[in-house]
C-alpha positions as CSV (number, residue, x, y, z in Angstrom):
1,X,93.5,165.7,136.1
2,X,95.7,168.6,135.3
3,X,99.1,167.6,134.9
4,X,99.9,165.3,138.5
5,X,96.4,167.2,140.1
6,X,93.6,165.6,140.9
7,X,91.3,168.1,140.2
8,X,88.0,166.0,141.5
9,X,87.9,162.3,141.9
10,X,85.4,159.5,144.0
11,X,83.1,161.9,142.7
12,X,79.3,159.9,142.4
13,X,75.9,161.1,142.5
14,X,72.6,160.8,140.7
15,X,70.1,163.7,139.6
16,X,66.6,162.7,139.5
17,X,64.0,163.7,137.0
18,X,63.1,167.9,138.1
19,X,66.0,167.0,141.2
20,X,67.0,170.7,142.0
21,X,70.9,170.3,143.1
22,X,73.3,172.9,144.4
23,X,77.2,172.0,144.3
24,X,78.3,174.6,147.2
25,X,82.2,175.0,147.9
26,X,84.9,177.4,147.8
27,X,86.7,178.8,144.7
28,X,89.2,176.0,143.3
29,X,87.1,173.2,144.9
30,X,86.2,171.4,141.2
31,X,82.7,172.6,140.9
32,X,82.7,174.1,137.4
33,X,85.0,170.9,136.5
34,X,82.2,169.1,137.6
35,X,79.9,170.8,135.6
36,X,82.3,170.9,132.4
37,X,82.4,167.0,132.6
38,X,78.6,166.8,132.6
39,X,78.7,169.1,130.0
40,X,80.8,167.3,127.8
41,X,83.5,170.0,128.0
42,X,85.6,168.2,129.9
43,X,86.8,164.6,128.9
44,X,86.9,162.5,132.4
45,X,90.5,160.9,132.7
46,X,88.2,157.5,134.4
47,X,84.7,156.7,135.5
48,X,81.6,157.4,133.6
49,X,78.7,159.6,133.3
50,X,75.8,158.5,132.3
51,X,71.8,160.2,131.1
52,X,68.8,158.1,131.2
53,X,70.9,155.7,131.3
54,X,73.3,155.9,128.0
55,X,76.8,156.8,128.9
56,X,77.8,159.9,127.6
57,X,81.4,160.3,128.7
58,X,84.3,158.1,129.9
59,X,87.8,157.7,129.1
60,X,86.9,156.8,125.0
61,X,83.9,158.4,124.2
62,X,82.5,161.6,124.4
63,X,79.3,162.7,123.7
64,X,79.5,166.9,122.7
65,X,77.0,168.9,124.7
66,X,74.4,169.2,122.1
67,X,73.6,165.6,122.1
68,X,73.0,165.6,125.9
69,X,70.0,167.8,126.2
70,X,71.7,170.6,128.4
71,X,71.0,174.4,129.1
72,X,73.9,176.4,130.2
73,X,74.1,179.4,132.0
74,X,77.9,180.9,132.6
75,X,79.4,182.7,134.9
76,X,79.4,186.1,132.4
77,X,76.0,186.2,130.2
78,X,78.1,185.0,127.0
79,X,75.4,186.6,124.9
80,X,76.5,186.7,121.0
81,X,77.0,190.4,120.3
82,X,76.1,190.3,117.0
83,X,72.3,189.1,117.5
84,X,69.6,190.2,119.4
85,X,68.2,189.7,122.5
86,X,65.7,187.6,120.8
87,X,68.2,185.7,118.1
88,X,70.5,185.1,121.2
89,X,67.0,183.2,122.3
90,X,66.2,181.3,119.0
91,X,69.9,180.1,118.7
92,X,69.4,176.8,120.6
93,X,65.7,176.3,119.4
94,X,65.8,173.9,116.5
95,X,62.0,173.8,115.4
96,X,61.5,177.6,114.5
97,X,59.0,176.9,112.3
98,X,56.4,175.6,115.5
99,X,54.4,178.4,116.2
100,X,53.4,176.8,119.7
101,X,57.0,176.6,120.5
102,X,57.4,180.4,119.6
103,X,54.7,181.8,121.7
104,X,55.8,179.5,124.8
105,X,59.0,181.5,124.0
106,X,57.5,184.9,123.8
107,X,55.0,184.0,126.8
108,X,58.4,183.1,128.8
109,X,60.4,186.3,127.6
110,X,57.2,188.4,129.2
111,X,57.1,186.7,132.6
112,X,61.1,187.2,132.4
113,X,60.4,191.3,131.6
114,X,62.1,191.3,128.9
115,X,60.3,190.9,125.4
116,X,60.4,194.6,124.9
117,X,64.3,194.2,124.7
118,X,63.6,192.0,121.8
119,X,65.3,194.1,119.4
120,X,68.2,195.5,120.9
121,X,71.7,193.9,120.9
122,X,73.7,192.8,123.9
123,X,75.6,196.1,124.1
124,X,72.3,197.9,124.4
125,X,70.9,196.3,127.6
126,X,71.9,196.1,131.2
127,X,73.9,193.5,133.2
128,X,70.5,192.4,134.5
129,X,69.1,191.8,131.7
130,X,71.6,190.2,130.1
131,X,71.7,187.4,132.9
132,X,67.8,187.3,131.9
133,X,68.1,187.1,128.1
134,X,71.0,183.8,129.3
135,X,68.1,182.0,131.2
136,X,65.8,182.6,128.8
137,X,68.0,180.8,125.9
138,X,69.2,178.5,128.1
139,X,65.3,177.5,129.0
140,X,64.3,178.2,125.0
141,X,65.1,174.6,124.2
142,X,63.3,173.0,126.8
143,X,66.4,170.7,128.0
144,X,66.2,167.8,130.1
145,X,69.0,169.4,132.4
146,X,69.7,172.6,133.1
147,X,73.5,173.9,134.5
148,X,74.5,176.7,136.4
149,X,78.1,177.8,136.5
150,X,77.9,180.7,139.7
151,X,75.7,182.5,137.4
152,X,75.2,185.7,139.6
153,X,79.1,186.5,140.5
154,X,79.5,190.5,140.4
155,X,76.0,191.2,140.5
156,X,74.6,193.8,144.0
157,X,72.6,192.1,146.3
158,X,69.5,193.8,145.4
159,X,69.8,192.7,141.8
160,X,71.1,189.4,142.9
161,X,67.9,188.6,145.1
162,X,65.6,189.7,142.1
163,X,67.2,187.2,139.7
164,X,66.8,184.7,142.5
165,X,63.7,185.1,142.6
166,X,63.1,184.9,138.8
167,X,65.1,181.6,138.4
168,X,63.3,180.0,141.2
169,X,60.1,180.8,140.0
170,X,61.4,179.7,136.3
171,X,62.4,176.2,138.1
172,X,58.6,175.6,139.2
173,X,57.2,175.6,135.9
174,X,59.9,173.7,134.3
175,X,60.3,169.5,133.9
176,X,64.2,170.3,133.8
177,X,66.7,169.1,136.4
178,X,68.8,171.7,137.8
179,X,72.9,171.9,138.9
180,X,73.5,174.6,140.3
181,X,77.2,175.8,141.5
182,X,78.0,178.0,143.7
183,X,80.4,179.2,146.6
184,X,77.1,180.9,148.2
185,X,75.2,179.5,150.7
186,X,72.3,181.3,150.4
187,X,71.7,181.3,146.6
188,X,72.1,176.9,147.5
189,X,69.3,176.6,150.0
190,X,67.1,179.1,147.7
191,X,67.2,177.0,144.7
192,X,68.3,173.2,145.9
193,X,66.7,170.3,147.7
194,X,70.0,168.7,147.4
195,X,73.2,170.6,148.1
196,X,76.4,168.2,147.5
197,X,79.6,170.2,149.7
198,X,82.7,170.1,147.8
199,X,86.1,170.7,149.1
200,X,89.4,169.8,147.3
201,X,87.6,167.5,144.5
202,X,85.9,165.4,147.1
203,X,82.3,165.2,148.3
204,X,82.3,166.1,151.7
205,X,78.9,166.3,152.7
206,X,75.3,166.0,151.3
207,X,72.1,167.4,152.7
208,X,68.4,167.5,151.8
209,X,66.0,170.3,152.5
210,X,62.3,171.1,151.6
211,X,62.2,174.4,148.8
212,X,58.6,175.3,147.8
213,X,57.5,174.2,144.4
Protein backbone atom coordinates (compact mmCIF):
# COMPACT_ATOMS: atom_id res chain seq x y z
CA UNK A 1 0.00 0.00 0.00
CA UNK A 2 1.16 3.42 -0.70
CA UNK A 3 -0.36 5.81 1.49
CA UNK A 4 -4.63 4.92 1.19
CA UNK A 5 -3.53 2.87 -2.43
CA UNK A 6 -3.76 -0.49 -2.85
CA UNK A 7 -1.12 -0.94 -4.97
CA UNK A 8 -1.84 -5.00 -5.58
CA UNK A 9 -3.88 -7.06 -3.29
CA UNK A 10 -5.91 -10.89 -3.61
CA UNK A 11 -2.86 -11.41 -5.31
CA UNK A 12 -2.00 -15.65 -5.13
CA UNK A 13 -0.15 -17.86 -7.28
CA UNK A 14 2.36 -20.68 -7.22
CA UNK A 15 5.64 -21.06 -9.43
CA UNK A 16 6.60 -24.55 -10.01
CA UNK A 17 10.13 -25.97 -10.14
CA UNK A 18 11.54 -24.54 -14.09
CA UNK A 19 7.63 -22.90 -14.30
CA UNK A 20 8.29 -20.14 -16.93
CA UNK A 21 5.72 -17.23 -15.94
CA UNK A 22 4.99 -13.90 -17.63
CA UNK A 23 3.11 -11.14 -15.51
CA UNK A 24 1.67 -9.07 -18.69
CA UNK A 25 -0.19 -5.71 -17.90
CA UNK A 26 -0.13 -2.08 -18.53
CA UNK A 27 2.29 0.42 -16.95
CA UNK A 28 1.06 1.21 -13.16
CA UNK A 29 -0.71 -2.23 -13.00
CA UNK A 30 1.72 -3.55 -9.82
CA UNK A 31 3.88 -5.87 -11.77
CA UNK A 32 7.29 -4.72 -10.64
CA UNK A 33 5.62 -4.38 -7.05
CA UNK A 34 4.98 -7.83 -7.52
CA UNK A 35 8.27 -8.66 -8.33
CA UNK A 36 9.86 -6.33 -5.52
CA UNK A 37 7.82 -8.33 -2.86
CA UNK A 38 9.23 -11.60 -4.12
CA UNK A 39 12.35 -10.01 -4.11
CA UNK A 40 12.39 -8.99 -0.74
CA UNK A 41 12.37 -5.33 -1.72
CA UNK A 42 9.25 -4.68 -0.82
CA UNK A 43 7.82 -5.59 2.70
CA UNK A 44 4.03 -6.88 2.06
CA UNK A 45 1.59 -4.81 4.35
CA UNK A 46 -0.43 -8.70 4.76
CA UNK A 47 -0.37 -12.16 3.37
CA UNK A 48 2.77 -14.17 2.89
CA UNK A 49 5.16 -15.41 0.44
CA UNK A 50 6.57 -18.38 0.80
CA UNK A 51 9.96 -20.73 -1.19
CA UNK A 52 10.00 -24.33 -0.94
CA UNK A 53 7.96 -23.85 1.54
CA UNK A 54 9.67 -21.48 4.21
CA UNK A 55 8.05 -18.09 4.36
CA UNK A 56 10.15 -15.43 3.43
CA UNK A 57 8.02 -12.34 3.86
CA UNK A 58 4.87 -11.23 5.69
CA UNK A 59 3.93 -8.36 7.75
CA UNK A 60 7.01 -9.26 10.58
CA UNK A 61 9.65 -10.86 8.75
CA UNK A 62 11.61 -10.33 5.98
CA UNK A 63 13.97 -12.32 4.43
CA UNK A 64 16.65 -9.79 2.20
CA UNK A 65 17.01 -11.03 -1.36
CA UNK A 66 20.22 -12.80 -0.96
CA UNK A 67 18.83 -15.38 1.26
CA UNK A 68 16.08 -16.33 -1.31
CA UNK A 69 18.17 -17.65 -4.14
CA UNK A 70 17.06 -14.97 -6.84
CA UNK A 71 18.61 -13.61 -10.14
CA UNK A 72 17.54 -10.19 -11.08
CA UNK A 73 17.57 -8.61 -14.20
CA UNK A 74 16.29 -4.61 -14.20
CA UNK A 75 14.74 -2.66 -16.28
CA UNK A 76 18.33 -0.58 -17.10
CA UNK A 77 21.45 -3.20 -17.13
CA UNK A 78 22.53 -1.75 -13.52
CA UNK A 79 26.09 -2.95 -14.40
CA UNK A 80 28.74 -1.60 -11.65
CA UNK A 81 30.84 0.88 -13.58
CA UNK A 82 33.71 0.41 -11.76
CA UNK A 83 34.24 -3.54 -12.74
CA UNK A 84 34.38 -5.33 -15.60
CA UNK A 85 32.27 -7.07 -17.68
CA UNK A 86 33.61 -10.18 -16.15
CA UNK A 87 33.80 -8.85 -12.22
CA UNK A 88 30.18 -7.52 -12.90
CA UNK A 89 29.79 -11.56 -13.52
CA UNK A 90 31.73 -12.91 -10.53
CA UNK A 91 29.88 -10.45 -8.09
CA UNK A 92 27.03 -12.83 -7.18
CA UNK A 93 29.18 -16.05 -7.40
CA UNK A 94 30.24 -17.00 -3.94
CA UNK A 95 32.65 -20.14 -4.64
CA UNK A 96 35.34 -18.43 -6.88
CA UNK A 97 37.70 -20.69 -5.97
CA UNK A 98 35.65 -23.90 -8.04
CA UNK A 99 37.17 -24.12 -11.10
CA UNK A 100 34.14 -26.20 -12.53
CA UNK A 101 31.99 -23.29 -11.59
CA UNK A 102 34.28 -20.84 -13.47
CA UNK A 103 34.45 -22.55 -16.76
CA UNK A 104 30.50 -23.21 -16.68
CA UNK A 105 30.72 -19.35 -16.35
CA UNK A 106 33.14 -18.77 -19.17
CA UNK A 107 31.38 -21.60 -21.32
CA UNK A 108 28.06 -19.42 -20.63
CA UNK A 109 29.67 -15.91 -21.43
CA UNK A 110 30.78 -17.65 -25.06
CA UNK A 111 27.29 -18.97 -26.04
CA UNK A 112 26.13 -15.34 -24.74
CA UNK A 113 28.97 -13.65 -27.33
CA UNK A 114 30.41 -12.01 -25.04
CA UNK A 115 33.63 -13.36 -23.30
CA UNK A 116 35.81 -11.24 -25.49
CA UNK A 117 34.25 -8.16 -23.71
CA UNK A 118 35.71 -9.69 -20.58
CA UNK A 119 37.94 -6.91 -19.91
CA UNK A 120 36.24 -3.82 -20.75
CA UNK A 121 34.13 -1.72 -18.39
CA UNK A 122 30.47 -0.96 -18.69
CA UNK A 123 31.12 2.36 -20.36
CA UNK A 124 33.07 0.55 -23.07
CA UNK A 125 30.36 -1.81 -24.44
CA UNK A 126 27.01 -1.37 -26.18
CA UNK A 127 23.42 -1.31 -24.81
CA UNK A 128 23.19 -4.86 -26.10
CA UNK A 129 25.74 -6.06 -24.51
CA UNK A 130 25.23 -4.71 -21.47
CA UNK A 131 21.63 -6.44 -21.21
CA UNK A 132 23.92 -9.64 -22.06
CA UNK A 133 26.66 -9.12 -19.38
CA UNK A 134 22.92 -8.55 -16.73
CA UNK A 135 21.84 -12.13 -17.78
CA UNK A 136 24.84 -13.54 -17.56
CA UNK A 137 25.36 -12.36 -13.73
CA UNK A 138 22.12 -12.82 -13.06
CA UNK A 139 22.44 -16.73 -14.32
CA UNK A 140 26.29 -16.80 -12.72
CA UNK A 141 24.92 -17.98 -9.40
CA UNK A 142 22.76 -20.53 -10.60
CA UNK A 143 19.55 -19.33 -8.55
CA UNK A 144 16.55 -21.23 -7.94
CA UNK A 145 14.47 -18.29 -9.39
CA UNK A 146 15.10 -15.98 -11.81
CA UNK A 147 13.22 -12.27 -12.18
CA UNK A 148 12.65 -10.13 -14.96
CA UNK A 149 11.63 -6.51 -14.43
CA UNK A 150 10.61 -5.48 -18.47
CA UNK A 151 14.19 -6.13 -19.06
CA UNK A 152 14.23 -5.00 -22.86
CA UNK A 153 12.32 -1.43 -22.54
CA UNK A 154 14.13 1.13 -25.13
CA UNK A 155 15.78 -1.48 -27.00
CA UNK A 156 14.85 -1.55 -31.44
CA UNK A 157 13.05 -4.44 -32.41
CA UNK A 158 15.79 -6.03 -34.16
CA UNK A 159 17.94 -6.02 -31.10
CA UNK A 160 15.01 -6.79 -29.05
CA UNK A 161 14.17 -10.16 -30.96
CA UNK A 162 17.95 -11.17 -30.82
CA UNK A 163 18.01 -10.94 -27.00
CA UNK A 164 14.73 -12.91 -27.10
CA UNK A 165 16.06 -15.27 -28.59
CA UNK A 166 19.20 -15.54 -26.29
CA UNK A 167 17.12 -15.53 -23.09
CA UNK A 168 14.91 -18.15 -24.32
CA UNK A 169 17.53 -20.35 -25.33
CA UNK A 170 19.33 -19.52 -21.77
CA UNK A 171 15.88 -20.74 -20.07
CA UNK A 172 16.17 -24.30 -21.80
CA UNK A 173 19.40 -25.17 -20.29
CA UNK A 174 18.61 -23.75 -17.00
CA UNK A 175 16.77 -25.61 -13.67
CA UNK A 176 15.67 -21.89 -12.67
CA UNK A 177 12.05 -20.74 -12.50
CA UNK A 178 11.39 -17.67 -14.36
CA UNK A 179 9.01 -14.28 -13.73
CA UNK A 180 9.01 -12.43 -16.23
CA UNK A 181 7.18 -8.82 -16.42
CA UNK A 182 6.13 -7.20 -19.01
CA UNK A 183 3.52 -4.79 -20.75
CA UNK A 184 4.35 -6.87 -24.12
CA UNK A 185 2.54 -9.41 -25.38
CA UNK A 186 4.76 -10.85 -27.51
CA UNK A 187 7.94 -11.01 -25.40
CA UNK A 188 4.99 -13.06 -22.75
CA UNK A 189 3.99 -15.84 -25.11
CA UNK A 190 7.80 -16.12 -26.27
CA UNK A 191 9.15 -16.85 -22.95
CA UNK A 192 6.00 -18.08 -20.66
CA UNK A 193 3.82 -21.19 -20.36
CA UNK A 194 1.96 -19.26 -17.80
CA UNK A 195 1.05 -15.56 -18.36
CA UNK A 196 -0.92 -14.11 -15.10
CA UNK A 197 -2.92 -10.56 -16.69
CA UNK A 198 -2.75 -7.86 -14.28
CA UNK A 199 -4.77 -4.82 -14.18
CA UNK A 200 -5.11 -2.38 -11.24
CA UNK A 201 -3.35 -4.84 -8.64
CA UNK A 202 -5.70 -7.58 -9.38
CA UNK A 203 -5.33 -10.90 -11.36
CA UNK A 204 -7.54 -10.74 -14.01
CA UNK A 205 -6.83 -13.53 -16.08
CA UNK A 206 -4.47 -16.61 -16.34
CA UNK A 207 -3.66 -18.64 -19.42
CA UNK A 208 -1.38 -21.62 -20.25
CA UNK A 209 0.32 -22.24 -23.59
CA UNK A 210 2.87 -24.81 -24.92
CA UNK A 211 6.74 -22.89 -25.51
CA UNK A 212 9.33 -25.30 -26.93
CA UNK A 213 11.90 -26.46 -24.39
Amino acid sequence: MYGTHWTVQDISFVIPDRARIAILGPSGSGKTTILRLIAGLEVPDRGTITFDGRIVSDSCVVAPPYERSLGFVFQSSALWPHMTVLQNILFPVDNLSDKTILLQIQGMMERMGIAHLKDRYPDQISGGEARRVALARALAPEPNTLLFDEPLTNIDHSLREGLLGLISETLRTSKSRMVYVTHDEHEARTLADTIIHLENGRIVGTETQEIHR
